[in-house]
C-alpha positions in Angstrom: 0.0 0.0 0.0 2.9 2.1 0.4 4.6 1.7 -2.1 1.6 2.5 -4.5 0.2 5.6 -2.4 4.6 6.5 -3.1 3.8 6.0 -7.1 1.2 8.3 -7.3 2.7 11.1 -5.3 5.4 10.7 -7.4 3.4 10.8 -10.8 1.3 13.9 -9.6 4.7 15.7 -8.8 6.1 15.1 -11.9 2.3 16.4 -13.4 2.4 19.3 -12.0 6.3 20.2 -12.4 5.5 19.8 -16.7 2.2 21.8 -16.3 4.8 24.6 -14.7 6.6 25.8 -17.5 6.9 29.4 -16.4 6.6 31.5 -13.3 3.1 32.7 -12.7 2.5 36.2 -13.5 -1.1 36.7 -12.5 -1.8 39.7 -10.6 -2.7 39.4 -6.8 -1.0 36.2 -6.9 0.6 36.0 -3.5 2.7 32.8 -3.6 4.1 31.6 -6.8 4.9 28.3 -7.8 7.9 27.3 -10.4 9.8 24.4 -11.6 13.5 24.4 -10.5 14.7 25.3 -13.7 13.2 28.5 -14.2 15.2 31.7 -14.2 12.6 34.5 -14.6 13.1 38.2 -13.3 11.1 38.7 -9.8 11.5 42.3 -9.6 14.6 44.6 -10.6 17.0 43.0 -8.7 15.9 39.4 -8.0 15.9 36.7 -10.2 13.7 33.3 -9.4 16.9 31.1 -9.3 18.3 32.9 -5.9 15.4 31.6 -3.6 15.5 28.2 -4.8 15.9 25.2 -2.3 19.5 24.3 -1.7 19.1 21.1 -1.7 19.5 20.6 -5.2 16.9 17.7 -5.7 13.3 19.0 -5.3 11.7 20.4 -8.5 9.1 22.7 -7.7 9.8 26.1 -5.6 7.8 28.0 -4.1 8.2 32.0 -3.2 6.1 34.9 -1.4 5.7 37.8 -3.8 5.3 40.4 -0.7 8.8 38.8 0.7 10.4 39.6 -3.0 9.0 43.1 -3.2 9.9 43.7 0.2 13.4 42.5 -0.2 13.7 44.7 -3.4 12.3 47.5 -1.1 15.0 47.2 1.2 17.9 46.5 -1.0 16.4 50.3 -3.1 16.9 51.6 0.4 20.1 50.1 1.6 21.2 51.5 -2.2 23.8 48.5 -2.2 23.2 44.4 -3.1 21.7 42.1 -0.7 22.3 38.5 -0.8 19.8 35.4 -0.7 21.4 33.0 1.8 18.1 30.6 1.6 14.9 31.1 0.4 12.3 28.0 0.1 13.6 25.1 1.7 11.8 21.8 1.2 11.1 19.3 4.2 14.1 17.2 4.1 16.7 20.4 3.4 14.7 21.9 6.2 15.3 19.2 8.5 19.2 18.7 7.4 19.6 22.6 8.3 18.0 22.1 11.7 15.0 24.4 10.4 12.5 24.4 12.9 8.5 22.3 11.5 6.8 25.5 11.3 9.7 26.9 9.3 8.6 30.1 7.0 11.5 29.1 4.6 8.7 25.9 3.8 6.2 28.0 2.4 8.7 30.7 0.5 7.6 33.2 2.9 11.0 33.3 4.1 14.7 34.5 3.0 17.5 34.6 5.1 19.7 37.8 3.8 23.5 39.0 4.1 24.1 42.5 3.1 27.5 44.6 3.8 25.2 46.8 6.9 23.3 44.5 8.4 22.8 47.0 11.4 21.4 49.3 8.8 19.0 46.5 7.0 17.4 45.4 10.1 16.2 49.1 11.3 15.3 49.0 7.1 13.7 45.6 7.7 11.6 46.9 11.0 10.3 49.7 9.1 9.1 47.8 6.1 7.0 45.5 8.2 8.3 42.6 8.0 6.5 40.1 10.2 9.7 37.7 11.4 12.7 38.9 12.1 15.9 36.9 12.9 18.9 38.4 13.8 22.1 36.5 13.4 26.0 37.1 13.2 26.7 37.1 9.7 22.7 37.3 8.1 19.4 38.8 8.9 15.9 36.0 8.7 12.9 37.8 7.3 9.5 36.4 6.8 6.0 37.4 6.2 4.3 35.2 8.5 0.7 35.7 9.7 -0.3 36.3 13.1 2.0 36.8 15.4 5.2 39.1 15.1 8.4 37.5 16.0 12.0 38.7 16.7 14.7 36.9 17.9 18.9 37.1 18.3 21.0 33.8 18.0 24.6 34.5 18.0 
């Protein structure tokens, strides 16, 4: 029974990574969904390619259109590049990053950034409403989560 229930999961992956062919470009569309290979322009300074899983196996991505015109926001304001550390993360890279279950990263709602002022991006980051905010030695987590707001340090 496994094994068959394993088959089809399988098959409708592989459906719906060939009925993907391109990035979304529907207006209002909040999350988008691509297959791995895709190397569209998000916005003026983000391609699709830099928030893709690391993990180098899983085929379809996933990204939050707020997160990317936030991030493009903040890098217009910080006036120099900022760097996409991780973006979606699916369940087993999650896991082999020790990426906590309810991860943001899971649903593309999250990037974890590196800039050359990260003191600078973060007050950027606060002011631009970012919902999660993680600050860390050498990178800054922001997400869009709902509900709650979140902040944390872990140096």
């Amino acid at each position: 029974m496994k094994t068959i229930i394993i088959k089809i999961l399988k098959a409708l992956l592989k459906t719906l990574e060939e009925s993907q062919t391109k990035t979304p470009k529907k207006p209002n569309q909040r999350i988008i969904f691509y297959p791995r290979q895709t190397k569209d322009q998000l916005t003026k300074s983000f391609k699709a390619e830099e928030f893709y899983c690391k993990c180098g196996k899983c085929g379809i991505q996933r990204v939050d259109m707020v997160l990317v015109e936030k991030l493009q926001n903040l890098r217009d304001r910080l006036g120099s590049k900022v760097i996409i550390n991780s973006g979606f993360r699916c369940h087993e890279h999650n896991r082999n990053v020790g990426g906590v279950l309810s991860s943001q990263h899971l649903n593309g709602c999250a990037a974890d950034i590196w800039c050359k002022n990260l003191k600078k991006a973060l007050k950027i980051a606060e002011s631009l409403g970012f919902r999660g905010i993680g600050v860390y030695k050498d990178f800054l987590h922001l997400d869009n989560r709902e509900g709650v707001v979140a902040r944390w340090q872990n140096k």
